[in-house]
C-alpha positions in Angstrom: 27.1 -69.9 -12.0 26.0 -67.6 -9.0 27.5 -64.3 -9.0 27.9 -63.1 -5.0 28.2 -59.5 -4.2 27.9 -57.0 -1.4 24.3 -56.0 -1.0 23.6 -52.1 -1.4 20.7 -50.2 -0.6 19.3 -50.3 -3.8 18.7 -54.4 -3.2 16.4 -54.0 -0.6 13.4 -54.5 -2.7 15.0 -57.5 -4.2 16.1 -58.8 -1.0 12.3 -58.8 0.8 11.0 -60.5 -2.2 13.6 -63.3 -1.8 13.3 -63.2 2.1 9.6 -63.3 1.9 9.4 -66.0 -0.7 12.3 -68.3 1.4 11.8 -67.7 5.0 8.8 -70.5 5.1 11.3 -72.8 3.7 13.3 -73.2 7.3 9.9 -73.2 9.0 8.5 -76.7 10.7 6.0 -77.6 8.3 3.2 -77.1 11.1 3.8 -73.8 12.2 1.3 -71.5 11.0 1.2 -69.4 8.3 0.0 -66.3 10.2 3.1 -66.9 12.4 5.4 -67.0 9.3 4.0 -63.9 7.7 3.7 -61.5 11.1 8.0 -63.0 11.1 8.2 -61.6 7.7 6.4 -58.0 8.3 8.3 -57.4 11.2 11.5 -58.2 9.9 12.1 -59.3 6.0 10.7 -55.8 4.5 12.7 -53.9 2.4 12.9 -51.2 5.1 14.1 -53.9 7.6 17.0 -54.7 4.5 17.8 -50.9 4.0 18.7 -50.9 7.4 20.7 -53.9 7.7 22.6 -52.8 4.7 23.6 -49.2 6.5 24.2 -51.1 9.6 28.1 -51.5 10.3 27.9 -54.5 12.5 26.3 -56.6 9.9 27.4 -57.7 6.3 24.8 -58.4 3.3 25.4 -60.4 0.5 23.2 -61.3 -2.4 23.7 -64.1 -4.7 22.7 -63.5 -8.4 22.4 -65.7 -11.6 21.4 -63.9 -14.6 21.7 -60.2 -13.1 18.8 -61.4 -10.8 18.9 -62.5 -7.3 18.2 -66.0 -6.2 19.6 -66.0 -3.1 21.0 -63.8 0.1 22.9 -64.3 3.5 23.1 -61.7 6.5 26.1 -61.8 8.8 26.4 -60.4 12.5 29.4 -59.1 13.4 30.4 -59.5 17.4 29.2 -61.1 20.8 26.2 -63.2 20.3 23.0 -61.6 21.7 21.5 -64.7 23.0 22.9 -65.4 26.2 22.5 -69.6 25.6 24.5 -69.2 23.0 27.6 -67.2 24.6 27.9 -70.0 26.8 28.7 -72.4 24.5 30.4 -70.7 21.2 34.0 -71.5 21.5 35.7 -69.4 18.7 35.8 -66.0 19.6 35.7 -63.6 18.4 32.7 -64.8 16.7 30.2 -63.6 13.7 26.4 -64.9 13.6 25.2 -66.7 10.3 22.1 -64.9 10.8 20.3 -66.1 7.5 21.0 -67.7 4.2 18.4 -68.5 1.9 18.2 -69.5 -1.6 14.9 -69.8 -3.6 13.8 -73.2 -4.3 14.5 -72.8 -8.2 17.9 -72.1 -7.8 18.4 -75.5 -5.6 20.9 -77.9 -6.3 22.9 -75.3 -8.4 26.2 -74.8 -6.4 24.7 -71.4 -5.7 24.1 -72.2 -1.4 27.7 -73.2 -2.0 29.4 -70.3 -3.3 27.2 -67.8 -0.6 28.5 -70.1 2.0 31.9 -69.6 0.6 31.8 -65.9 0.2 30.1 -66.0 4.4 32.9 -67.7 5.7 35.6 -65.0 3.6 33.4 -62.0 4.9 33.8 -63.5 8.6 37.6 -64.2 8.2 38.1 -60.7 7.0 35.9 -58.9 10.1 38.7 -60.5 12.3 36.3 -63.5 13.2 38.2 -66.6 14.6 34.7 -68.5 14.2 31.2 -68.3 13.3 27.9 -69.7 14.6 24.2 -69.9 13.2 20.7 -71.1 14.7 18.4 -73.6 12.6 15.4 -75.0 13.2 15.4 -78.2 15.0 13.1 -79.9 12.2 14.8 -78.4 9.2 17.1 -81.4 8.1 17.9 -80.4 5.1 19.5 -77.2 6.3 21.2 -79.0 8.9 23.3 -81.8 6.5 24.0 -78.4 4.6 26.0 -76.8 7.5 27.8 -80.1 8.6 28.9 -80.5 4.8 29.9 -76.6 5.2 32.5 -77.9 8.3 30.4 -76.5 11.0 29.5 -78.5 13.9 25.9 -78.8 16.8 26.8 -77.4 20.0 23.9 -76.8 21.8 20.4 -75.4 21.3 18.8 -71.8 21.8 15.1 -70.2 21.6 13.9 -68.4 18.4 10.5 -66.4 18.7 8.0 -66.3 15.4 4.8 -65.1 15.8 3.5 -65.4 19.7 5.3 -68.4 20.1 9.0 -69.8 20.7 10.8 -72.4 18.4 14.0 -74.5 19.6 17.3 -74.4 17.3 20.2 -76.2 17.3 23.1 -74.1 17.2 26.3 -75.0 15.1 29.5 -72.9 14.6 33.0 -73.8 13.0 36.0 -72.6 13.1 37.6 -70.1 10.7 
């Protein structure tokens, strides 16, 4: 069973190596892997996670099995930055599901659950009346996840990797 914890600064190590070894996962399976990597370097390095940890207006958490990590979410406390996207969220005020990810061998375990679980709890106790996440249009698996998690598609928005743009849908739900 996944263990999920605040991340500290002492995870950031931990965290890139998850980050790096996941983020390609949520990718379209054409873009390329120069693209994905120059994504990671700019903004999945263990610097990049010290600072995220230290940062106030976000929230960390690291899923564990075994004392090791297999998995991580980053929350976003407050008005959405995209503007798309503060058009259509509804529940306000809102937190951004910036990114879960859970390595592939820890798939299937419940652990995605119980992060998702402990997301939703860290939202409802920053004073969030919703929450809202991006996802790449061709990642379907991550979409069923987040409809089985109660959230809901409400529009699209732009995400840049490498020189170009992607298109996600949005989805939020209710808290």
């Amino acid at each position: 069973m996944a263990t999920i914890r605040p991340a500290t600064p002492e995870d950031a190590v931990a965290l890139s190596g998850v980050a790096a070894a996941t983020f390609a996962l949520a990718c379209p399976p054409d873009m390329p892997a120069a693209d994905v990597t120059a994504f990671v370097d700019a903004h999945l390095t263990a610097q990049r996670f010290e600072e995220y940890v230290a940062d106030p207006g976000r929230a960390v958490l690291v899923a564990e099995e075994d004392g090791e990590p297999v998995g991580y979410a980053m929350l976003v406390h407050g008005e959405p930055y995209d503007a798309d996207v503060r058009l259509f969220v509804r529940h306000v005020p809102t937190t951004e599901l910036s990114k879960i990810y859970v390595l592939p061998t820890a798939h299937g375990g419940g652990v995605a659950r119980a992060l998702m679980e402990a997301v939703l709890d860290v939202a409802r106790d920053s004073g969030a009346a919703g929450i809202w996440l991006g996802t790449n249009q061709a990642n379907a698996r991550a979409q069923r996840f987040y409809v089985k998690s109660g959230f809901e598609q409400i529009g699209t928005k732009r995400f840049w990797v490498g020189d170009h743009w992607e298109d996600d849908f949005v989805f939020e739900r209710a808290l």
